[in-house]
N, C-alpha and C positions, 0 to 999 in steps of 0.2 A: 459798657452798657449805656444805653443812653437814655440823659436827664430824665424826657419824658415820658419814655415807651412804658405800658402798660404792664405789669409783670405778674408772672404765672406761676401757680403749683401746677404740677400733675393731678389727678385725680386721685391717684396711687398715695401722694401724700394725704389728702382730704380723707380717705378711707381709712389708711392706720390710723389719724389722728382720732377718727371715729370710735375705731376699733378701742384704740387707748384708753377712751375718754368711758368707753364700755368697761373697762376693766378698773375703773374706777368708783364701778356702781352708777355710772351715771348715764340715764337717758339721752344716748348720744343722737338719735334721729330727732329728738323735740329740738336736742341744740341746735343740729344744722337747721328746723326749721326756723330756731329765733332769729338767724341770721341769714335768713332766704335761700335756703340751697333746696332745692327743691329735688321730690324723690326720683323725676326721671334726667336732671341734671346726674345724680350720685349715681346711677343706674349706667351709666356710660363711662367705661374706664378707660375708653380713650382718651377724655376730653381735658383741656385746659382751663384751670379753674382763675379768673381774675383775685389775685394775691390779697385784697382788703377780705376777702369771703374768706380764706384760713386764718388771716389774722384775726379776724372777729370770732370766728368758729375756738380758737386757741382763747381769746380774753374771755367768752360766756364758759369756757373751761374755768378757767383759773379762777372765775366768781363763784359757780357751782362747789370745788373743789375748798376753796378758801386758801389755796397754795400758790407761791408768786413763783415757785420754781415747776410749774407745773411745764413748762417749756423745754425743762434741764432734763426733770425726768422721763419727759415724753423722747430726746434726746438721749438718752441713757439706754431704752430700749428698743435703739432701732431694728429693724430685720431686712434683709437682703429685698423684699416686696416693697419694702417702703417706697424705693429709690425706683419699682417697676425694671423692663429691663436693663436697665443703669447697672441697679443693683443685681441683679443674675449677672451680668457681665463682667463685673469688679470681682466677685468671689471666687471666678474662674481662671485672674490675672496667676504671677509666678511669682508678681513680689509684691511690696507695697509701695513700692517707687510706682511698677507699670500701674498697679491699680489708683495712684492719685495723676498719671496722665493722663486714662484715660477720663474719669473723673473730672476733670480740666476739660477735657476737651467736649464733652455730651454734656455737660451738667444743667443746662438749659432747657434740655429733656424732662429736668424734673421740676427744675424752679428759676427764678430769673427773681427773686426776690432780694438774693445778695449773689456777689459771684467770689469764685473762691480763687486764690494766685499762690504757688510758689514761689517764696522769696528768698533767695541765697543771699546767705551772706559768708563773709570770709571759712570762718568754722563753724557756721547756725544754719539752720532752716528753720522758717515761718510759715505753718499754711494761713494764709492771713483770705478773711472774710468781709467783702466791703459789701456796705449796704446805705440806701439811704438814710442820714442823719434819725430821721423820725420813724426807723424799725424797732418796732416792738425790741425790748429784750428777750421776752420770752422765746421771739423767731431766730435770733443771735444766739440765745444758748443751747435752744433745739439744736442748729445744725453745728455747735464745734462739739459740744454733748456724741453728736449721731457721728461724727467722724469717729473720735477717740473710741467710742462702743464696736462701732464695723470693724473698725481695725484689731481690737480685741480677740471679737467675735472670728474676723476671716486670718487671723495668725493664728486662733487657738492660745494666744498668749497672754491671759486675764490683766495680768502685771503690767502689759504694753502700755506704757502713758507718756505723757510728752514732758517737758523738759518747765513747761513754763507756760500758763494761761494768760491771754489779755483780752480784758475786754473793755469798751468805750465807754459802757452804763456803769451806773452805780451798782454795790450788792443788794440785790431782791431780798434775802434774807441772810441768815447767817454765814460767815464765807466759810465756816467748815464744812456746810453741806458739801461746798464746790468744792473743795478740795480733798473730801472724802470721796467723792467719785472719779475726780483727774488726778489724786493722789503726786500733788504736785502745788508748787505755789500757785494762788490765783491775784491776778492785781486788776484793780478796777480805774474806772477813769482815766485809761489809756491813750495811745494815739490811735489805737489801732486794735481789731478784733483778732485775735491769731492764737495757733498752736504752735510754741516753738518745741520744735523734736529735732532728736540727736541724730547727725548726717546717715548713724550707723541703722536707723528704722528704716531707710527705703530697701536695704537690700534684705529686711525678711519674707523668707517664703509666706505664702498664702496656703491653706491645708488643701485646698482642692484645686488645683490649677489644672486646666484642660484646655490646649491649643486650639485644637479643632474648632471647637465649641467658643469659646473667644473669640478667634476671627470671623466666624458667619455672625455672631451676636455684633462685633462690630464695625462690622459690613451692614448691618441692618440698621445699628444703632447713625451711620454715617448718613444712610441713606432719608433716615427720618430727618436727622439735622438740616440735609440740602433742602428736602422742601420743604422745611419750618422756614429756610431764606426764599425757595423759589417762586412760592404760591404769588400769582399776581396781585396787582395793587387793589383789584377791586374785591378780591375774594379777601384778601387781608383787612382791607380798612375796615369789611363787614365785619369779620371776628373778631376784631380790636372795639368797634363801636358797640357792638353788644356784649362787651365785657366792661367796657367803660363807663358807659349810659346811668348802672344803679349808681354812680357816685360823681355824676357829674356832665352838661352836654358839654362836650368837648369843642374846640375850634377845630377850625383846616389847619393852621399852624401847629398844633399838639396833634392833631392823626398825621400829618406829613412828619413828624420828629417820629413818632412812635411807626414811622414804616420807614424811617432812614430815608428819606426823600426831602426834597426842597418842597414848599410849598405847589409853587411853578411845575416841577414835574406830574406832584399827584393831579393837578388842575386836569395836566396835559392828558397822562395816562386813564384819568375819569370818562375828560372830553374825547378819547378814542374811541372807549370805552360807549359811548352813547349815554352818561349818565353826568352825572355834578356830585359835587360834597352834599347842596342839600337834600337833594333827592334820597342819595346814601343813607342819611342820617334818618329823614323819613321811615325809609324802609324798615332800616336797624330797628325804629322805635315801636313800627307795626306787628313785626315780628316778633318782638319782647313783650307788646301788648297779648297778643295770642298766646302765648304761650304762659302768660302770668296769671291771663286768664283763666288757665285751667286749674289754677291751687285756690283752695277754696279758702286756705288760710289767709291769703290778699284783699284785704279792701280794695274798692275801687279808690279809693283815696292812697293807698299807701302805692298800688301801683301808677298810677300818677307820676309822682314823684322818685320810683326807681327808675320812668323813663325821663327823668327830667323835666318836667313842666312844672314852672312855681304855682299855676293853682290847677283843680280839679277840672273847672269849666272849659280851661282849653285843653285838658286831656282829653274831656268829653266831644270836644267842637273836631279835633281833630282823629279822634277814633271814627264819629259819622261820617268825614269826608271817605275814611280809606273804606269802610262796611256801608256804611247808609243804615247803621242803627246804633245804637247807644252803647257800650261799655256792658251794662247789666243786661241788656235785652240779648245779646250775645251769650252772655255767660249762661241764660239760662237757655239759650239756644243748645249750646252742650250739655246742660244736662240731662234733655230730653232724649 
């Protein structure tokens, strides 16, 4: 995965977290709005959500709740929907080996937040989880948490647990919690995030495996993968720019890493294109203008600044240029 690309949840994950965070007693639509997700963002279960939006949506969790394992347990109850069709796909596998290739192979379908590797070794297996240094723990114990629970869950076998927990953070809270749910040792400040399990877990069946149903799921799930790579450079840089924008203007050099190009090629592919990076960036921020415009929960100040501009007056200067009227004058333009 690379250093700089922008990385994603599914929606599917934003909604159980939701759901969860409901079953918690807690007013889960105020929290996504304390962290800007807006209702016709959530309203789209297609879409891919920029990965700081769940990690934030998960920390005003853990404030609300007063629980540091609110991540472990949000992990602990995963369900086949979580993962979207990932998950329908996996629970229809024949064993738990196929269901961690395929797994391996889509998982970018659901998140790109960390990625997950089997690691053999002589007599061990590791599903080890890399992410960058500065991931939450809470998103770390969510997904070994949500491994070890599906697996449970799609053997039927409650008892199934791994051999051996590691993880790179320190303990959040007391380590029997962790160990009362992986029933298994857990070690912290490791080299490494990983579930080691015993060679003999890949060959258990799954309770509901259906062929048929597997391979058109993924057939389909393959065919999404190719154009999450094939969409062109301009149509990507846009969805990448308007996931990036609330947390920062980016360069040409960090959207060319984050679309696997050289700087020089995206120039080129722009310049075919009949456009440039800045133009790009323009449009991105136009777009994000209107559409922030429409929550009424935004200042004109705070949207400002989720499209990057350090003060308000050139947010203002440059909203006139693209309308020929004001930020406000606009807004109330729609509510009439």
């Amino acid at each position: 995965m690379n250093r700089i690309e922008q990385r994603h949840v599914a929606m599917s994950m934003i909604r159980s977290l939701m759901y969860f965070l409901e079953r918690q007693g807690l007013d889960a639509a105020a929290l996504a709005r304390r962290v800007h997700l807006a209702p016709d963002t959530l309203a789209d279960r297609d879409r891919q959500v920029a990965s700081p939006y769940y990690t934030a949506l998960m920390q005003v969790g853990i404030e609300a709740t007063g629980d540091p394992l609110l991540g472990l347990r949000f992990g602990m109850a995963v369900e086949p929907d979580r993962w979207g069709m990932l998950g329908v796909l996996l629970t229809h596998c024949v064993d738990v080996g196929e269901a961690i290739r395929f797994q391996l192979r889509f998982q970018a379908l659901v998140s790109t937040v960390g990625e997950a590797a089997l690691i053999r070794g002589d007599d061990t297996l590791a599903l080890r989880w890399t992410a960058p240094p500065a991931t939450a723990p809470a998103l770390t114990e969510e997904a070994l948490a949500a491994y070890v629970a599906f697996g449970r869950w799609a053997t039927g076998q409650a008892t199934t647990t791994p051999t051996r927990v590691h993880f790179r953070h320190s303990p959040q809270a007391e380590r029997e919690r962790y160990e009362t749910f992986f029933r298994c040792p857990v070690a912290f400040e490791q080299p490494h995030d990983e579930l080691q399990i015993a060679p003999a877990v890949l060959a258990m069946p799954l309770r509901n495996p259906d062929d048929d149903l597997k391979q058109w799921l993924a057939a389909r799930a393959e065919r999404l993968r190719q154009d999450n790579h094939d969409h062109e450079p301009r149509t990507r840089l846009a969805e990448w720019l308007a996931r990036q924008l609330p947390f920062g203007v980016p360069t040409l050099d960090e959207a060319a890493a984050a679309l696997m190009l050289s700087p020089r090629s995206l120039q080129r592919e722009l310049d075919q294109a009949g456009t440039n990076f800045k133009d790009c960036l323009a449009d991105a921020r136009q777009q994000l203008a209107d559409h922030y415009l429409r929550d009424p929960s935004l200042s004109i100040g705070d949207i400002g600044v989720l499209l990057g501009f350090s003060e308000q007056s050139a947010f203002q200067r440059a909203f006139k240029r693209w309308h020929g009227i004001t930020p406000r004058a606009y807004r109330r333009r729609l509510a009439d």
